[in-house]
C-alpha positions as CSV (number, residue, x, y, z in Angstrom):
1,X,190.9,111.5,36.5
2,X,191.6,108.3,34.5
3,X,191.6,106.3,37.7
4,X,188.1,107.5,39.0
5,X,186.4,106.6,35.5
6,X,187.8,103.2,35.3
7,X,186.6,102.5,38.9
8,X,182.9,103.6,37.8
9,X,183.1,101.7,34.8
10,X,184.2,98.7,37.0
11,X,181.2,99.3,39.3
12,X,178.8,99.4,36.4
13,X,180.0,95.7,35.6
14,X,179.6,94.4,38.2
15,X,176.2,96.2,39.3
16,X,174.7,94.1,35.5
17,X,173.9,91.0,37.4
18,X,171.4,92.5,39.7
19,X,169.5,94.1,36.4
20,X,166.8,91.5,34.8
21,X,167.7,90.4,31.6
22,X,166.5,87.8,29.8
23,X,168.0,83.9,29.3
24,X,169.6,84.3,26.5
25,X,171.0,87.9,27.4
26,X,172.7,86.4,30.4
27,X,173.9,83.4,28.5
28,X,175.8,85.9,25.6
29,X,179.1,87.1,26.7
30,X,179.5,91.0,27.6
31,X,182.1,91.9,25.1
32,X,182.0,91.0,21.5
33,X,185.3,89.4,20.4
34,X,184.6,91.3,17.2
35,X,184.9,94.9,18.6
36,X,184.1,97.0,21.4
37,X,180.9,97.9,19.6
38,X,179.9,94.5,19.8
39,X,178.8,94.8,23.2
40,X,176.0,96.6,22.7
41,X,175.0,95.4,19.6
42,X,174.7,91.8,21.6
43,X,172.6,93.3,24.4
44,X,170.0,94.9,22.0
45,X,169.8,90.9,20.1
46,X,169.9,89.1,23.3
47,X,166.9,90.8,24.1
48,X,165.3,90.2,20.9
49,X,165.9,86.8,21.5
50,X,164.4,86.7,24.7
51,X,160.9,87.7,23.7
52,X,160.9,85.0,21.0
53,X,161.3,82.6,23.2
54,X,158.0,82.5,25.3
55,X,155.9,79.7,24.9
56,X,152.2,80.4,24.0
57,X,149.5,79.4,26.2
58,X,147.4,76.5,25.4
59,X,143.2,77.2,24.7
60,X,141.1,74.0,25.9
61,X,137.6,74.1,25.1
62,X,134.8,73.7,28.2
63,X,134.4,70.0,29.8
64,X,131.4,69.7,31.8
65,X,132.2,67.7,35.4
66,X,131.4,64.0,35.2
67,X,129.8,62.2,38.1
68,X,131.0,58.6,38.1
69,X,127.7,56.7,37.9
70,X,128.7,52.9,38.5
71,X,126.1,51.1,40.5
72,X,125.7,49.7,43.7
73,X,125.9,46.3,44.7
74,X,122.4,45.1,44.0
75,X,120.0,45.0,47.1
76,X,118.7,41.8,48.0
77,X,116.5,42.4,50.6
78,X,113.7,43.2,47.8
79,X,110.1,42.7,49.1
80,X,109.1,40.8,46.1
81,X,112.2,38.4,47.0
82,X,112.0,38.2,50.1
83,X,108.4,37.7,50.9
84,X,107.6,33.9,51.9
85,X,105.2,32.4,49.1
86,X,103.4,29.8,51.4
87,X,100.0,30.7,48.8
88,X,98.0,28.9,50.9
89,X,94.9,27.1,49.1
90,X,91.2,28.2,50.2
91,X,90.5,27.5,54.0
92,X,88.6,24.1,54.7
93,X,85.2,23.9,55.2
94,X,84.1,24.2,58.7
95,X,81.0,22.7,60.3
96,X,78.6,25.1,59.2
97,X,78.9,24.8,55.3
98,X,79.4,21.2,55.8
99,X,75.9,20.9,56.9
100,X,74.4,23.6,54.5
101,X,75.8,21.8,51.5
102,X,74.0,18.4,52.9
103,X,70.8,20.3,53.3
104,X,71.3,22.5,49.5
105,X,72.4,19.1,47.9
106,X,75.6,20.7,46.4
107,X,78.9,22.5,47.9
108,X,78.8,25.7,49.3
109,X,81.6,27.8,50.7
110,X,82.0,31.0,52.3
111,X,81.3,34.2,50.1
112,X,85.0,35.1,49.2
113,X,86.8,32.1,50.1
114,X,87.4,31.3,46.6
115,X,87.6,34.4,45.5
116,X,90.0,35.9,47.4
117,X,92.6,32.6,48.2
118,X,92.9,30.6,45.2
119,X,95.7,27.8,46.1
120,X,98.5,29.5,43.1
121,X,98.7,33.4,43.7
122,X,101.7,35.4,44.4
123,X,100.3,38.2,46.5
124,X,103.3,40.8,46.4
125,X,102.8,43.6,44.9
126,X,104.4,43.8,41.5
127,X,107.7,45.1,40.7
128,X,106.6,47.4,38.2
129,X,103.8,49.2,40.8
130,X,104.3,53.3,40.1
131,X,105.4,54.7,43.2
132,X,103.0,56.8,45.0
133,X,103.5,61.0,45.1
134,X,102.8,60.3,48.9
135,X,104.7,57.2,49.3
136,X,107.5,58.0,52.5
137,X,111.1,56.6,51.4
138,X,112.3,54.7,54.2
139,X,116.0,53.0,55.0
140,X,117.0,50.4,52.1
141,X,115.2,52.4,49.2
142,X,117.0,52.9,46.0
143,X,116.8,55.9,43.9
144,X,118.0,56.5,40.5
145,X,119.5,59.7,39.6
146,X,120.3,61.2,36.1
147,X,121.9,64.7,35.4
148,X,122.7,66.4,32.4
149,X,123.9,69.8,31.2
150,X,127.1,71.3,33.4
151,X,127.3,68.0,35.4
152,X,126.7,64.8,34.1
153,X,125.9,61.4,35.7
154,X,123.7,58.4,33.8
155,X,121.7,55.7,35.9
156,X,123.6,56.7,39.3
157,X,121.8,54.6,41.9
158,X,122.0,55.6,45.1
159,X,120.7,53.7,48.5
160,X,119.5,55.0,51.1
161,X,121.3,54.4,54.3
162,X,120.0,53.6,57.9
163,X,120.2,57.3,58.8
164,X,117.8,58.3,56.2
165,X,120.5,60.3,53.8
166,X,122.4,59.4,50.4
167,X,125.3,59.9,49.1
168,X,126.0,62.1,45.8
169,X,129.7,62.1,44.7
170,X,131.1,65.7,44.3
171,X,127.9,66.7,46.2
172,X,128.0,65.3,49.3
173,X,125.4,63.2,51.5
174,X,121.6,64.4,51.4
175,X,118.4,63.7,53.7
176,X,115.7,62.5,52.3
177,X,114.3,59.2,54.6
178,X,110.9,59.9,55.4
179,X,110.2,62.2,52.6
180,X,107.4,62.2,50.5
181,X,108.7,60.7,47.3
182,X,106.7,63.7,45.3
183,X,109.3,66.3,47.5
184,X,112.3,64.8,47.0
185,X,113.9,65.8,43.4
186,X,113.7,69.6,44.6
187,X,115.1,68.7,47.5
188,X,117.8,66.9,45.9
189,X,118.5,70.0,43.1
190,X,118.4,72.0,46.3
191,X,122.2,70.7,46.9
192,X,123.2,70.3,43.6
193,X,122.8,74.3,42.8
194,X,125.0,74.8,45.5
195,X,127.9,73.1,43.2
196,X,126.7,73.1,40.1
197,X,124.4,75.8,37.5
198,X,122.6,74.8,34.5
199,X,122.0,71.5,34.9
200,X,118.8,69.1,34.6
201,X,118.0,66.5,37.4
202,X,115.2,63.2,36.9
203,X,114.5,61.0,39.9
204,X,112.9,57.9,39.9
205,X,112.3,55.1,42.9
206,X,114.6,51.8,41.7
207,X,114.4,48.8,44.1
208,X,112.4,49.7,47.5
209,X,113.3,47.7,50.4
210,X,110.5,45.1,52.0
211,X,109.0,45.7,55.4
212,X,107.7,43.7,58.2
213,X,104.5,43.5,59.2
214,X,102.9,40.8,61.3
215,X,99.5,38.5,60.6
216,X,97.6,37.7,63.7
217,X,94.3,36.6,64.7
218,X,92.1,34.0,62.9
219,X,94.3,34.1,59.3
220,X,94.9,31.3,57.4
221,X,98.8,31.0,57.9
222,X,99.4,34.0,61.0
223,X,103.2,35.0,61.3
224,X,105.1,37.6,60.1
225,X,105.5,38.7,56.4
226,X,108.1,40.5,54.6
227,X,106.1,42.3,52.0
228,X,106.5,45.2,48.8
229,X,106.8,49.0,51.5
230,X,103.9,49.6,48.7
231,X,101.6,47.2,49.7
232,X,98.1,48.0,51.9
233,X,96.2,45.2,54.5
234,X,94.6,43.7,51.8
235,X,97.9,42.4,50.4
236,X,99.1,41.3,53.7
237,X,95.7,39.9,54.8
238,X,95.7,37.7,51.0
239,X,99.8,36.7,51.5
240,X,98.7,34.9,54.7
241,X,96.1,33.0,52.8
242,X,92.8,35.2,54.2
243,X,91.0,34.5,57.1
244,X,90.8,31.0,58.4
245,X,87.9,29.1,58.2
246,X,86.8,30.6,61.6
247,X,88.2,34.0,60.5
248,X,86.2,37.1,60.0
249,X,85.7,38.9,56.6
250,X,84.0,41.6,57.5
251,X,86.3,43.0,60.5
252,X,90.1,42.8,59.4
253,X,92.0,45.5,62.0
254,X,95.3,47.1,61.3
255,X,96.7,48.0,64.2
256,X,99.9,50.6,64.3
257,X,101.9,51.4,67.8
258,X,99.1,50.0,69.9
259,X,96.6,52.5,68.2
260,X,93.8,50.9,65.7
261,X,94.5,52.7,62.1
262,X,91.5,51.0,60.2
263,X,89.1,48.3,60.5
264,X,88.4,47.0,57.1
265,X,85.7,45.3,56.0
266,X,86.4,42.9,52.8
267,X,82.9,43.0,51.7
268,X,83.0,46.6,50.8
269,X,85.8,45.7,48.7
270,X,84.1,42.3,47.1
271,X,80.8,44.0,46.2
272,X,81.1,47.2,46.2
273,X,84.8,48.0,45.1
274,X,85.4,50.2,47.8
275,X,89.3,50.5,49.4
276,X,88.5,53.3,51.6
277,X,89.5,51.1,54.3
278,X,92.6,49.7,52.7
279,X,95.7,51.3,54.1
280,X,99.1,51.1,53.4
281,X,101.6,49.4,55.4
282,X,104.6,50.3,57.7
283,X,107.5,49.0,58.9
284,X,105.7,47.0,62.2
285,X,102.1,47.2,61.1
286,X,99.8,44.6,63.1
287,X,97.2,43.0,61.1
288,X,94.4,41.3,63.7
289,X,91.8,39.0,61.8
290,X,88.6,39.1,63.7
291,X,86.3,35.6,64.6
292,X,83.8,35.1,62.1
293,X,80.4,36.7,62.9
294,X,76.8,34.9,62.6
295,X,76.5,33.5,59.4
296,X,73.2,32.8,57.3
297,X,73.0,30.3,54.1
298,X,71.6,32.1,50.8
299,X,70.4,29.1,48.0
300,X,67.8,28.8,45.4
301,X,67.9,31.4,42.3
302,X,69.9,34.2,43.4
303,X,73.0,35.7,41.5
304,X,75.5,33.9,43.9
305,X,74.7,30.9,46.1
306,X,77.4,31.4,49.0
307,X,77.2,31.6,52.9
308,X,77.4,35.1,53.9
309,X,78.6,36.7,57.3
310,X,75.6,38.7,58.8
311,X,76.7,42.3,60.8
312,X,74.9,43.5,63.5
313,X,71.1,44.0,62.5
314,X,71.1,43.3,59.3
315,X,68.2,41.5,57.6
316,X,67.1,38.8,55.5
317,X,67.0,41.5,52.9
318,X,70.5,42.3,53.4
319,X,71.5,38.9,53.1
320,X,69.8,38.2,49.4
321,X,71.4,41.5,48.2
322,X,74.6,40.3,49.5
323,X,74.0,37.3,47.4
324,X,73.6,39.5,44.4
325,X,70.1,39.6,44.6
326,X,67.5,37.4,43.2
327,X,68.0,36.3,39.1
328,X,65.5,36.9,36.2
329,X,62.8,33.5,37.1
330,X,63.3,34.0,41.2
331,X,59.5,34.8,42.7
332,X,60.3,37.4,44.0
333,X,57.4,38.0,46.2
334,X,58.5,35.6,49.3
335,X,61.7,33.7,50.1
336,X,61.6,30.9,52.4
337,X,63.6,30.5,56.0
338,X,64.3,27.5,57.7
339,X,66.4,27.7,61.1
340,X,68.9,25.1,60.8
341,X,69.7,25.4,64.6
342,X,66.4,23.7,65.2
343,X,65.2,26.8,68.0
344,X,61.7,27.1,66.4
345,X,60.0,23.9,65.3
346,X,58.0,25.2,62.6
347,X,60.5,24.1,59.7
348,X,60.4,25.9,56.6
349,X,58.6,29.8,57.1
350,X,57.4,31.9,54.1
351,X,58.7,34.9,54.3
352,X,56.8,37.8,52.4
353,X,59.5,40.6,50.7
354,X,58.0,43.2,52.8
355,X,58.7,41.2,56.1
356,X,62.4,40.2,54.4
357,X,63.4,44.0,55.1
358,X,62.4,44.1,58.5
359,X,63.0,40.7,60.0
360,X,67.2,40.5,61.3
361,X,69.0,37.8,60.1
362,X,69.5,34.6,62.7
363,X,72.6,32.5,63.5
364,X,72.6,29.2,61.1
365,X,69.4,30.5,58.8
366,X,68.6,29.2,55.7
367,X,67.3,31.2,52.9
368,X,66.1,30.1,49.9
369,X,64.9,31.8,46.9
370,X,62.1,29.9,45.1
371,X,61.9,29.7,41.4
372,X,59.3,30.4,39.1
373,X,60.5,28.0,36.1
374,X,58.9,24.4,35.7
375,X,56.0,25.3,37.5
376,X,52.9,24.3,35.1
377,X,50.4,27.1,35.4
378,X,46.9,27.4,35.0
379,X,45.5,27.3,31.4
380,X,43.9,30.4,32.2
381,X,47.1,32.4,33.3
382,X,49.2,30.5,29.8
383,X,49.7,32.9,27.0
384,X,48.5,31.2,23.9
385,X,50.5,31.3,20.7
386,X,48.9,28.6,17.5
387,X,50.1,28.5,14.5
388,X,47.1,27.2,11.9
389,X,48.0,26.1,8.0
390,X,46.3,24.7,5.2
391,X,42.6,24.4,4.2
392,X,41.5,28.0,6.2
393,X,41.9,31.2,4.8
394,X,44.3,33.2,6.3
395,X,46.9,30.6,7.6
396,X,49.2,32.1,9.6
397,X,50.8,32.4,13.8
398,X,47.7,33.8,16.4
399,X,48.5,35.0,19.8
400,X,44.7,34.8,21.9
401,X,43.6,34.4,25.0
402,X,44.2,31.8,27.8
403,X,41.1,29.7,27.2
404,X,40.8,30.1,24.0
405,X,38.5,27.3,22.0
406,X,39.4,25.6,18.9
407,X,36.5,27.2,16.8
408,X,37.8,31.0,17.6
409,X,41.0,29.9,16.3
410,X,39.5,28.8,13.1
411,X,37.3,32.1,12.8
412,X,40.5,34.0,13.4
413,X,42.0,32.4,10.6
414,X,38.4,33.1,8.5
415,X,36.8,29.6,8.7
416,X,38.0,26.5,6.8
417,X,38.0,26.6,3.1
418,X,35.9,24.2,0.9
419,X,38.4,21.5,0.2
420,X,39.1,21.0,3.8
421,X,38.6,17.6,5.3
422,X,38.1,18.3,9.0
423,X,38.8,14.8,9.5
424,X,41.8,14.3,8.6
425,X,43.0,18.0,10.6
426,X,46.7,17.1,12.7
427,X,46.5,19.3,15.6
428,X,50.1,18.7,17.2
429,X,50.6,19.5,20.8
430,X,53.8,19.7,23.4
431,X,51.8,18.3,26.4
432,X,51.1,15.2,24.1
433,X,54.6,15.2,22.4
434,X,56.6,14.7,25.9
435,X,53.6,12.3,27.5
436,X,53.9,10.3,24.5
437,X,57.8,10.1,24.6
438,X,57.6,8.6,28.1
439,X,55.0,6.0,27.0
440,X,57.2,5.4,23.6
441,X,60.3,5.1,26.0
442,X,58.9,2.4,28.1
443,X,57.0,0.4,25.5
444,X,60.2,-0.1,23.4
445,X,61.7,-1.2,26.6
446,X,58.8,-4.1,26.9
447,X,59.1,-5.4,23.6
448,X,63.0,-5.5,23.2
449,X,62.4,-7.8,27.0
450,X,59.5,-9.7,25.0
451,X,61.0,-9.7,21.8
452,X,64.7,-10.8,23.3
453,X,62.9,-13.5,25.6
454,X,60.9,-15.0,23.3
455,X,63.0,-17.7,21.7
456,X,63.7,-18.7,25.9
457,X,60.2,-19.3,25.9
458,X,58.8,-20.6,22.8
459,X,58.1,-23.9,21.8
460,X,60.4,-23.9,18.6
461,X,63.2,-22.1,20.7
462,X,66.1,-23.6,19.1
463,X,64.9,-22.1,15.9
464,X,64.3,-18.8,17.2
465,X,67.6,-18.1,18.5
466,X,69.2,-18.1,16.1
467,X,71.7,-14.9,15.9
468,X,70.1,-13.3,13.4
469,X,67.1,-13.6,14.4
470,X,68.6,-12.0,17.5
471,X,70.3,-9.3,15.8
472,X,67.2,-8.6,13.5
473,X,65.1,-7.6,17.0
474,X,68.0,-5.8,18.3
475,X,68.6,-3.9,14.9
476,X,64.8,-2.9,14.8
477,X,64.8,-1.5,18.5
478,X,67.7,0.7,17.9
479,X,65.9,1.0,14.9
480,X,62.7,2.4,16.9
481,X,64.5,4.7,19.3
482,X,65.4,7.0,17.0
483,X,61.8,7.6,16.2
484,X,60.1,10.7,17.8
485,X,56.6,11.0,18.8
486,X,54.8,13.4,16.9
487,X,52.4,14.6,19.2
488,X,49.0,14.3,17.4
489,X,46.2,14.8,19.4
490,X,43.6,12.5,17.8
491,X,39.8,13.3,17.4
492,X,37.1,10.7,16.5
493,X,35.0,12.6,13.9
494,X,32.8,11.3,11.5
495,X,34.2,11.6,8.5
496,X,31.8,13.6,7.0
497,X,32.5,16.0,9.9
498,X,32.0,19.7,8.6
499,X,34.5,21.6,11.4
500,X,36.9,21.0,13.7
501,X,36.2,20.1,17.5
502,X,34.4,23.4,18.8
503,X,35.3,22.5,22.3
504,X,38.9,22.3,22.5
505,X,40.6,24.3,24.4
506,X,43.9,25.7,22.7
507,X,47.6,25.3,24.1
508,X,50.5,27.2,24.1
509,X,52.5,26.6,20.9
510,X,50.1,24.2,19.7
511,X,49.6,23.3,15.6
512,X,46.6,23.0,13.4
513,X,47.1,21.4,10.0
514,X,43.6,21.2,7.9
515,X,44.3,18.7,4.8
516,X,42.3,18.8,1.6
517,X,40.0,15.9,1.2
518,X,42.2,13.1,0.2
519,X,41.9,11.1,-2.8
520,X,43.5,7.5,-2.7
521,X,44.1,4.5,-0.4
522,X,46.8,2.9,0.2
523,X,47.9,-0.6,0.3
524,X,51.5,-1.8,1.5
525,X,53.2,-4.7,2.8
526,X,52.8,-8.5,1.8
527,X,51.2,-7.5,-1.4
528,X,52.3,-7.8,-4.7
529,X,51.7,-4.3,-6.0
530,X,51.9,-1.6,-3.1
531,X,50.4,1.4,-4.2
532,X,48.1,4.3,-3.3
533,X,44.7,3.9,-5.8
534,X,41.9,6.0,-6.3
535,X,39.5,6.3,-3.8
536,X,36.4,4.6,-5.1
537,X,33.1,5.3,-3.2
538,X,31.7,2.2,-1.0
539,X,34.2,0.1,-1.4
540,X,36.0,-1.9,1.0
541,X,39.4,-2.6,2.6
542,X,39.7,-6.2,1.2
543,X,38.3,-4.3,-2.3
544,X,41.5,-2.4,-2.4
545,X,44.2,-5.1,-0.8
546,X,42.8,-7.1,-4.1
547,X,43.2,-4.3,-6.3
548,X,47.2,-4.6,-5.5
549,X,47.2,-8.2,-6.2
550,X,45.8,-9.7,-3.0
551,X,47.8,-11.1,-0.2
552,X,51.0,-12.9,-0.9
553,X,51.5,-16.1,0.6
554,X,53.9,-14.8,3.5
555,X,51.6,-12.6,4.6
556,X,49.3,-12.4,7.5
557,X,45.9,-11.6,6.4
558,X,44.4,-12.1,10.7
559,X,46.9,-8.8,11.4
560,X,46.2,-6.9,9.0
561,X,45.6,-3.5,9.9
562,X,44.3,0.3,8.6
563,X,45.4,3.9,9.6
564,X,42.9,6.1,9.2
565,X,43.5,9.2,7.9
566,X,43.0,10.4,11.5
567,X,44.7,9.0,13.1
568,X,43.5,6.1,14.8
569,X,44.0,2.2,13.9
570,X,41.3,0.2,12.6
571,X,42.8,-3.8,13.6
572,X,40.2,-6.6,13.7
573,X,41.4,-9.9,12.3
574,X,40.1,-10.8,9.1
575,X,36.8,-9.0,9.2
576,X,38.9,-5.8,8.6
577,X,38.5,-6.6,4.7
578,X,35.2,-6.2,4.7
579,X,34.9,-2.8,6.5
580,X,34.0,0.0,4.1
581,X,37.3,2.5,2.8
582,X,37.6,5.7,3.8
583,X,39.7,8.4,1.8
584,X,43.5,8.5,3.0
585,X,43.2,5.3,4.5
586,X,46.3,2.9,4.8
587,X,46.1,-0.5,4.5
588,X,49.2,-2.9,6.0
589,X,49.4,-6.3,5.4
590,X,52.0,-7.4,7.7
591,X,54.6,-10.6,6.8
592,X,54.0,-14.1,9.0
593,X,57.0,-16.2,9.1
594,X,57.2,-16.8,12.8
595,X,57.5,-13.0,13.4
596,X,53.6,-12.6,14.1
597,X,54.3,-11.8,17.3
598,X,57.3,-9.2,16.4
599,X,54.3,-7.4,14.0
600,X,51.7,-7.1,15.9
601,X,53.5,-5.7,18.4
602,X,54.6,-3.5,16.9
603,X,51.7,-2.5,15.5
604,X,50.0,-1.9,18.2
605,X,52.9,0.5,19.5
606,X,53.3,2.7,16.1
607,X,49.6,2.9,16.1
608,X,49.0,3.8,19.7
609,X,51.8,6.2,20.0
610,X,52.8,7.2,16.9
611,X,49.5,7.2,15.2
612,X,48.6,7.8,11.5
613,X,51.1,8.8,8.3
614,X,54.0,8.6,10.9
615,X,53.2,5.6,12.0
616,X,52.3,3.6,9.1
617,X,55.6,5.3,7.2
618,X,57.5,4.0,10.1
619,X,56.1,0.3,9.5
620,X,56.7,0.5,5.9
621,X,60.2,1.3,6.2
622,X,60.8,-0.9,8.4
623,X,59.9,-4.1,6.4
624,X,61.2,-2.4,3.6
């Protein structure tokens, strides 16, 4: 019986290995050396010990996946690198606007051959062009990708490749070549939602890769051009410097596998502002510049002078609106043609406006647009404008009539006042002013010839030329030219005259003064006293030179002379002293000295020209 309980007992041992116990229960020894109770007392802590010992787990907060976002290798196949920048300068002229600017008398090119080719122009388009919704990306285009919320990536610049896809790390390779630029952020969020929730996606275009197109036909510099995938004909047509000087404007073709895509016309663009015609490029485009078509001349006063190419049935009309039409003084009524290719032998035709819109425009014509400014009309077609002052009674500006007389200008004004002295009126005129500035012009020329020549030819040369004698003529010339004609129109009234002319006819801008009678005369020059005295009723010119003292010994008394207060010069040796005074006379006694000559020269031009106060002022001054 003992036997058979020790065995189990045994068996029970050895069975405690296969039982799960923890570490530390299987480290302790079975038996206490204590006491037998020890054994299970070291079970029940072993245990214990085992649950103490197991580690807690570790609570990390959420981390969002992080794309790595370093950038390509920068592309350097841009189109605003690799574009060639020959920038051409405008197209010479060719034979046609070489003779045109002989017959015109100044250069004239073709309309838009400065406008659109200036020699310094980079025609790419610029870097910073927005990208079109409808723009198709294309093999070599860059995107730029940015993500935030559950996945994360900053600036990640992505290429794409020669089979039209990119490649997204963590997301894998995406098509997108040949997709409209507007489509293809959902497309791209498409894939991401496969991987990734609750995130934001932003797609913009970085670099975009060039393409070639090719330049034939009649362009200024033909070849092939490496431009911006953004850019239209327009900017291929101006990178190759426009047409030639044989090259078409109005027919630029664009030409894509063998099919015609658009057949621009530039003048739509130049004067109207219309692109309609202006497509954008593709990889491969040819661009075919068309001959130049019949070309007409447009000159005179127009908004642009230029040479213009003529379509197909369009008209002399056509052409002057392609010129801008005429300006604000054209005559408008008629234009006139001339054929420069000599087939009719009638010259020069008037054209009337009516016949201008139905008569087609001619290989090698001539237009010109006449001018209505400088032309001196009729005084019966002149709007009148006179200003009147002084001695009337309403002085003032009066518009009237073409034809107007003198007398209604006066009556307009309410007649002349009681102290006026008709004689003495100044009527200044603009007609008179410029005839008498030519005449003054050419008479200063004569004397300072005269004046300057005299000593060569005079008896006593040695003394005259002297230099300062010399520079004395030359001082009162320069002296002379600064003078200005004043325009009088001189009458020869009695002095006792009670009105004006009746039967002068009034001028445009023309001026009336009417004086009060004047009350003294004066006497200047070689005189002792110059003064102005009281007028004194009969007496005489030689009455009044002895009232200032009589004539000094250096003076001149056979050139003395009188301006009337009229205008006009009274000069008649010495028999001058005994002609009777008039009121507002002035009397000159001019100085001898050898410069006789000088002085009654110039005389004769201050009084002739100059006439009256001016004149005698002038004198005056001079000797002064």
């Amino acid at each position: 019986m003992m036997m058979s309980w020790k065995r189990l007992l045994l068996g029970c041992v050895f069975a405690l290995p296969l039982i799960p116990v923890p570490a530390g229960a299987q480290l302790s020894p079975p038996v206490s050396p204590t006491g037998q109770q020890g054994g299970a007392d070291a079970i029940s802590r072993g245990a214990a010990a085992g649950q103490v010992a197991v580690p807690q787990a570790e609570v990390r907060p959420y981390q969002p996946t992080v794309i790595d976002s370093r950038p390509n290798a920068p592309q350097a196949d841009s189109a605003a690198d690799a574009v060639t920048k020959k920038q051409p300068g405008p197209p010479a002229a060719n034979e046609f606007e070489t003779f045109v600017s002989e017959a015109a008398g100044k250069p004239l090119r073709r309309f838009g051959a400065e406008l659109l080719v200036p020699g310094a122009r980079d025609f790419t388009v610029a870097p910073t062009t927005t990208v079109p919704p409808d723009y198709r990306l294309n093999p070599g285009d860059e995107l730029l990708l940015g993500l935030t919320g559950s996945v994360q990536a900053a600036d990640l610049r992505l290429t794409i490749d020669q089979e039209g896809r990119i490649f997204v790390p963590r997301v894998g390779a995406i098509t997108v070549g040949g997709m409209r630029y507007g489509d293809v952020r959902d497309v791209i969020a498409r894939q991401v939602s496969r991987q990734y929730r609750g995130f934001d996606l932003q797609v913009s275009a970085g670099r975009l890769h060039g393409i070639t197109v090719y330049v034939t036909g009649f362009a200024a510099t033909p070849g092939s051009y490496t431009v911006s995938s953004l850019s239209t004909l327009v900017n291929a047509v101006l990178a190759a410097g426009g047409p030639s000087s044989g090259g078409s404007f109005r027919s630029i073709q664009l030409r894509r596998d063998g099919k015609l895509v658009s057949d621009f016309d530039l003048y739509d663009l130049l004067l109207k502002g219309d692109k309609t015609g202006d497509a954008a490029l593709q990889n491969g485009d040819v661009i075919y510049v068309a001959p130049a078509g019949e070309q007409v001349a447009v000159i005179g006063s127009v908004n642009r002078e230029a040479i213009f190419e003529i379509a197909p049935n369009e008209t002399l009309n056509d052409a002057v609106v392609y010129a801008g039409g005429v300006n604000t003084v054209a005559d408008d009524s008629r234009l006139m043609v001339l054929d420069s290719l000599g087939k009719s032998a009638s010259g020069w035709q008037q054209v009337t406006a009516a016949e201008a819109r139905t008569r087609k425009a001619r290989r090698g014509d001539i237009v010109r647009v006449l001018s209505d400014v400088g032309i001196a009309r009729p005084i019966d077609q002149q709007s009148v404008l006179v200003t009147i002052s002084g001695e009337v009674a309403r002085p003032g500006r009066y518009y009237f009539r073409p034809g107007t007389k003198l007398e209604d200008v006066v009556t307009q004004a309410g007649g002349l006042t009681p102290q006026a002295f008709p004689y003495a009126s100044v009527i200044t005129r603009e007609s008179v002013k410029a005839q008498q500035k030519l005449s003054f012009d050419r008479a200063i020329k004569d004397m300072e010839f005269q004046l300057t020549a005299q000593p060569v030819v005079s008896a006593n040369r040695a003394q005259l030329a002297q230099p300062g004698n010399l520079a004395l003529v030359h001082s009162i010339v320069e002296q002379l030219r600064t003078r200005e004609p004043s325009g009088r129109l001189v009458f020869d009234l009695p002095v006792t005259a009670p009105a004006l002319p009746s039967d002068v006819i009034v001028e445009n801008n023309d001026t009336i003064y009417v004086p009060p009678r004047p009350v003294t005369v004066g006497v200047f020059g070689a005189v002792p006293s110059p003064a102005s005295f009281a007028y004194r009723e009969g007496s005489s010119v030689g009455d009044f030179i002895r009232s200032a003292g009589g004539v000094q010994q250096l003076g001149d008394k056979s050139e003395i002379f009188v301006v009337r207060a009229n205008g006009t010069v009274l000069a008649n040796g010495k028999k001058i002293l005994r002609a009777p005074a008039l009121p507002g006379d002035l009397v000159y006694v001019p100085i001898d000295a050898n410069r006789g000559e000088f002085w009654a020269r110039l005389r004769d031009i201050t009084g002739s020209l100059f006439g009256g106060l001016v004149g005698a002022a002038s004198i005056k001054g001079l000797a002064d």
